[in-house]
Every structure is written in C-alpha cells, then in structure tokens.
N, C-alpha and C positions, 0 to 999 in steps of 0.2 A: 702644522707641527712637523719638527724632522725628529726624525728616530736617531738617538745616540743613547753611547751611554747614563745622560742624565735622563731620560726618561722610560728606559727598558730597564729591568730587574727578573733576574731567573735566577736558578740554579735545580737541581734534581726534577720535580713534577710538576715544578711553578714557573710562569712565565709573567709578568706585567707589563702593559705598554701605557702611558699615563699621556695626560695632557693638560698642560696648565696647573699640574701639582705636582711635588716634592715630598717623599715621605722619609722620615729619621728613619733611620736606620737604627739608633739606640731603641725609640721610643713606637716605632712603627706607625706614630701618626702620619697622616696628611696634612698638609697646609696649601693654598691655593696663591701660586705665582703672582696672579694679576685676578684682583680682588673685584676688578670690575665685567669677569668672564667666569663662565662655566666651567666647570673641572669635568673630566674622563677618563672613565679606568676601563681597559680590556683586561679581564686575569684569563689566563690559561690554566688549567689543574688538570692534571692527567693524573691516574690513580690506580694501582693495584689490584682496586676490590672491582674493577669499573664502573666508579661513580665518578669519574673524569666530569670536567663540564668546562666551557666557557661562558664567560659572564660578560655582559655591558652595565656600567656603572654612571651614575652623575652627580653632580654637586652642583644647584644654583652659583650663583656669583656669592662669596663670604670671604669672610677675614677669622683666620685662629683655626682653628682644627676643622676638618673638613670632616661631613654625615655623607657618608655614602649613600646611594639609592638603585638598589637595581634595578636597570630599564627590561632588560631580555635576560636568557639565561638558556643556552644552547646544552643540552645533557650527552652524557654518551651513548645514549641510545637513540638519538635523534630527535626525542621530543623538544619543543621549545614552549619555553614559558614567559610568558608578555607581562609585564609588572606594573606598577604605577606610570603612567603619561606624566609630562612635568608643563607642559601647552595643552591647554583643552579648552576647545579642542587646536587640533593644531592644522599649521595651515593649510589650504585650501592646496590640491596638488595641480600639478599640469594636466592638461586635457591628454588623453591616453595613457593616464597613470593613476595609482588606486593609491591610500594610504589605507592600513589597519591598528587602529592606536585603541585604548582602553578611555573609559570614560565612567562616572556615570551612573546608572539609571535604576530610577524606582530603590535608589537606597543602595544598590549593590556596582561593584566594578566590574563591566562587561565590556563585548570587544565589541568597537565599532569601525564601521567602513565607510573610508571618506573617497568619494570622489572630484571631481571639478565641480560638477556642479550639484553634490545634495553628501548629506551624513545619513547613514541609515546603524541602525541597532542590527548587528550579523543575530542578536538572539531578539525578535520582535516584541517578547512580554515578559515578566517576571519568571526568569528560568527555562523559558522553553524559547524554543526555535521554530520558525512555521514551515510546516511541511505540506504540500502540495503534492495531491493525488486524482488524476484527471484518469476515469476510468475508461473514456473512446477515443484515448489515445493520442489527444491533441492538447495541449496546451493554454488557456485562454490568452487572450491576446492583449489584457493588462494585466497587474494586480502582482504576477509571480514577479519578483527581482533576482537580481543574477547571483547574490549573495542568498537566495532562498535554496533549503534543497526540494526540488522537483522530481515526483517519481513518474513519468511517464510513460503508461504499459503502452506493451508493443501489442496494437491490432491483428498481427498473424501470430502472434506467441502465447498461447493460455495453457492453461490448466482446467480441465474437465472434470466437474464432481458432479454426485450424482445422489437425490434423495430418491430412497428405497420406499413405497408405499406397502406394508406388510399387506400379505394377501387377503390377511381376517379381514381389512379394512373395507375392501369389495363387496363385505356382505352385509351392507348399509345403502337402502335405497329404496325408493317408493314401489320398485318394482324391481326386487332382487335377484343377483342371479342365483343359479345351485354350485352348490359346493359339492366339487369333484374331488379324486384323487385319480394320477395316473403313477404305478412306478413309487419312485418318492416326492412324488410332487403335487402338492395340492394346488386347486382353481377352481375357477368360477366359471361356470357354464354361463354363456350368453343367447338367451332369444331375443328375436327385433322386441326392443320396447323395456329390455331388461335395462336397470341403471344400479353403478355404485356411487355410493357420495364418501367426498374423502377431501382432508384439507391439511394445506402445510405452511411453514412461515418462510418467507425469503429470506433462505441463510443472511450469517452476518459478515460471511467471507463474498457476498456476490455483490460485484463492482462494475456493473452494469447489460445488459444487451439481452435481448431474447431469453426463456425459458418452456424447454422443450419437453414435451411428455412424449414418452414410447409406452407400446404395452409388446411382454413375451407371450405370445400364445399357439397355441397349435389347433387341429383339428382330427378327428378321429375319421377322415374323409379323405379320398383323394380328390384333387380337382377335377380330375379328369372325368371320377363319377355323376357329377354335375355341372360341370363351368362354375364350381362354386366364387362367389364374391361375398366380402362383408363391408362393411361400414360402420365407422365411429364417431360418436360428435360428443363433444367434450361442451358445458358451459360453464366458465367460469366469472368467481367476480374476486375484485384484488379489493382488499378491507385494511385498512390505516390500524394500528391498532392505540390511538390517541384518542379516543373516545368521541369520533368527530362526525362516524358514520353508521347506520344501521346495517348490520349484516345482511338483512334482501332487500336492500334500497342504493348500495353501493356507488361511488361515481366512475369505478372501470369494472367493464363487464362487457363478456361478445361471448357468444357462442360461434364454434368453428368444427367443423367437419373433415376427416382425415381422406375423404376422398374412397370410393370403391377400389378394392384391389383383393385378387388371387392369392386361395388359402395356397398352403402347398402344395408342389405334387405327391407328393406321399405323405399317407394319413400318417398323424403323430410326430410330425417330423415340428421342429420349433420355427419358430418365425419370430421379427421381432417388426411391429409396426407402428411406423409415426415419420419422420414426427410432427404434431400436431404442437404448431406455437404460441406462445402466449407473448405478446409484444411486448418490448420492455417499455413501450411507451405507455402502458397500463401499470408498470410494475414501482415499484417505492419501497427501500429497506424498510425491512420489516413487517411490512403489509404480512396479513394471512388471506393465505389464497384457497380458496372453498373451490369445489370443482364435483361437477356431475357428469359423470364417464358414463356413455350411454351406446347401445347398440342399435342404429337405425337401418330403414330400407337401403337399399344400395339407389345411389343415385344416376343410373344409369339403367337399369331396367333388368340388371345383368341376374341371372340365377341363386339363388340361397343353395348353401349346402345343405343341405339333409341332417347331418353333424351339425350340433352348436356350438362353434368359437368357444375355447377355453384358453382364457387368460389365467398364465400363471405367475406373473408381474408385473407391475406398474412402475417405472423411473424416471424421475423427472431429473432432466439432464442442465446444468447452467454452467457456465463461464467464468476461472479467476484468472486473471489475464499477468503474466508475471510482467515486475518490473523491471524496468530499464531506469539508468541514471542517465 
C-alpha cells in the first residue's frame, strides 16, 4: 500500500489510513477496491475527555459495503484490547517468535499463545489462569510454562510468624506443673518429670520448612548458686485432620530433647530457650500437631537448681517466605 491522498482521511481529532477500500464521503460507507483481498482500516481519535484511542480494523474479501471488525484497539491510557482473530488459529510463527491471538475455548473467547512449535491457552481452564507456588524455592523442572505466572519465594527472604501457646494451656498434663506468678507475670513451675500437653494446627499461611518451639522462662536462682542446668524434651505427633489417622497411633511422631543448658546468671532474669525443631518432613497443611512439653534429667550429669524453671511462654516460631516474580 502507498499512502496518498486517496487512502488517508483527517481533519481536527480524526485520522484514517485505509487499505484496499474507499469510503463516500456523502454516505460514509466503505466499499472494498479489489473484492478478491482484505480491507484495513487504522483510525486514529484523539479526544478532549482523554478517551483518545487507536483502532485496527478488517474486512474479509466482499463486494457492496464493507462490515468493519475490530482486530486490536490501543486506548489512551495505554491499555490494549485484543478482539476477534479472523485465522484460527493462525499461522504457525518462526522459530524465536511468539504469536498471541484470541481463540476459542470451553465456549468463551480467550487469548492464546502460539509458538513454533505448540498453541497453549495463556488462561489453562474455564476463567482462571495457573498459578504456580514452589515453597523451597526452586521451581520443578517440567510442568510450569513460560506463559504461566510462577511465584518463586526466595530461600533467604521470609517472614517469621509466630503461634502464641497461652500460658493456662501449661496446666494440662499427667503430671502438672504449679502455677506461679512473678511481678505481672504468671507461669508454670517446672520439676523433673513435670509435663504440659498442648496442641495447634499448621497455619494456612505456612509454605513449607521446619517448625520451631521456644519457651520464655526464668529462675528464681543464680547459676552461680548451683551450676544450675535444665532440660526439655518435647514429643510430638503431627495428625492429618482427613479422618485417616488415630490421634495416639499417628504416622509422624519423634520425640526430641533441647539439650542441657545454664539458667541465668541472675536469679529472675528472662531467658528464652530452644529451639527445639520439629522437621518439616513430619509436617503437612493442616495437620494438628499435639505436643507433650516435658521437664527431664539434664543429660549430662550437670547440677539441678534448687529453684524450679518457670516458664512463662510457649512460641512456636514458622516461616512465610515472600514472593519473588
């Protein structure tokens, strides 16, 4: 096509560039030059209100007045809107070149992406698009396509939340502790052999990896008065909650010990100790995780305080790992 004035038309906010048709000027129709080709209209519209736009238009091959069909439609706010495909699909592009045309599927007109070699639906199902969320931070290594969106969290980048175990909860156990106060603070006094039971569900924001229990506690004791040590061992069991398993029959379950270690040096002073892990290769959304918090010998032969451990919180610490595009 060459551009003259028989195929450009403007004046004030309007522009046209046409191809292979003719429009009256009385009647403003179109008619289509050579009946055995395609017609093509660019209109340009710049506007006032800024609803400016440019449009792509087409006409099959025809004889007598020409039916417009918008292909695209460029807005002045930069949006663009994809219209009816007039080839579908259409052809096959060159190797390093993508096409994106409309099609199609399950009843409704949605965009799809043609390559060399395969067509894929950009939305996979009836209105939705697949999204892909790989919570250790790797990718699988088929399955995602490059027209999918993928959120891939970053392994040094998370977000640390935290379930709070209220302290009443401590004073459930076959062998209970006592209920203190110091100050404003109430707890649970701990002797060897004391236990709380106490259970929670694997949030619905935790997106994979270990889950950690601390406990806040102090002692009414300096170390120094005894070489005091304590010890904790936790067992727990992680429970589906899909009707599949017996809560004391469970298929993940270990018990784990936090290892001997030195109250404070100064009596009443806080401490916070753990942490004592629970592997996330035990763990599954949604499981309820039962847990018997226990005070045992020190395993190393090392001195009891005199003073009994007072725990004045329980937290159990997990990982939401933010996303990267």
């Amino acid at each position: 096509m060459r551009i003259n004035e028989s195929s450009t038309s403007g004046g004030g906010n309007y522009l046209s560039l046409a191809q292979n048709a003719t429009q009256d000027s009385s009647t403003l129709l179109w008619t289509c030059n050579d009946t055995a080709s395609d017609a093509y209209l660019i209109e340009m519209i710049d506007s006032n209100s800024n609803q400016g736009y440019i449009t792509v238009k087409r006409s099959p091959a025809t004889s007598g007045t020409i039916s417009w069909s918008e292909i695209l439609r460029v807005n002045f706010d930069g949006t663009i809107v994809l219209n009816t495909a007039f080839v579908l699909p259409p052809d096959a592009p060159s190797t390093g070149q993508a096409k994106v045309y409309l099609d199609n599927f399950l009843g409704r007109l949605i965009a799809k992406f043609k390559t060399a070699s395969e067509t894929v639906n950009l939305l996979q199902s009836s209105g939705f698009g697949r999204i892909w969320v790989e919570p250790d931070g790797t990718l699988p290594s088929s399955g995602v396509k490059l027209w999918d969106i993928a959120l891939k969290p970053s392994t040094s980048t998370y977000v640390e939340k935290e379930i709070i175990i209220p302290i009443s909860r401590l004073g459930v156990g076959a062998s209970k502790p006592t209920e203190v106060t110091l100050g404003d603070y109430a707890g649970q006094s701990y002797g060897i052999g004391d236990d709380s039971k106490f259970q929670f569900e694997v949030p619905h924001d935790w997106t994979g990896g270990d889950i950690e229990l601390y406990a806040h506690l102090y002692c009414n004791e300096n170390y120094a008065t005894n070489n005091g040590y304590v010890n904790w061992e936790i067992d727990y069991s992680c429970t589906p909650e899909d009707g599949g398993e017996a809560l004391d029959a469970p298929t993940h379950s270990d018990t784990l010990t936090s290892g001997s270690f030195q109250i404070p040096a100064t009596a009443k002073h806080l401490m916070e100790a753990g942490p004592v892990t629970i592997p996330a290769s035990d763990l599954s959304a949604h499981d309820v995780v039962g847990v018997t918090f226990k005070r045992i010998a020190n395993d190393g032969g090392q001195n009891n305080p005199t003073a009994e451990p007072v725990i004045v919180g329980i937290e159990i610490e997990y990982r939401v790992y933010k996303p990267t595009f």
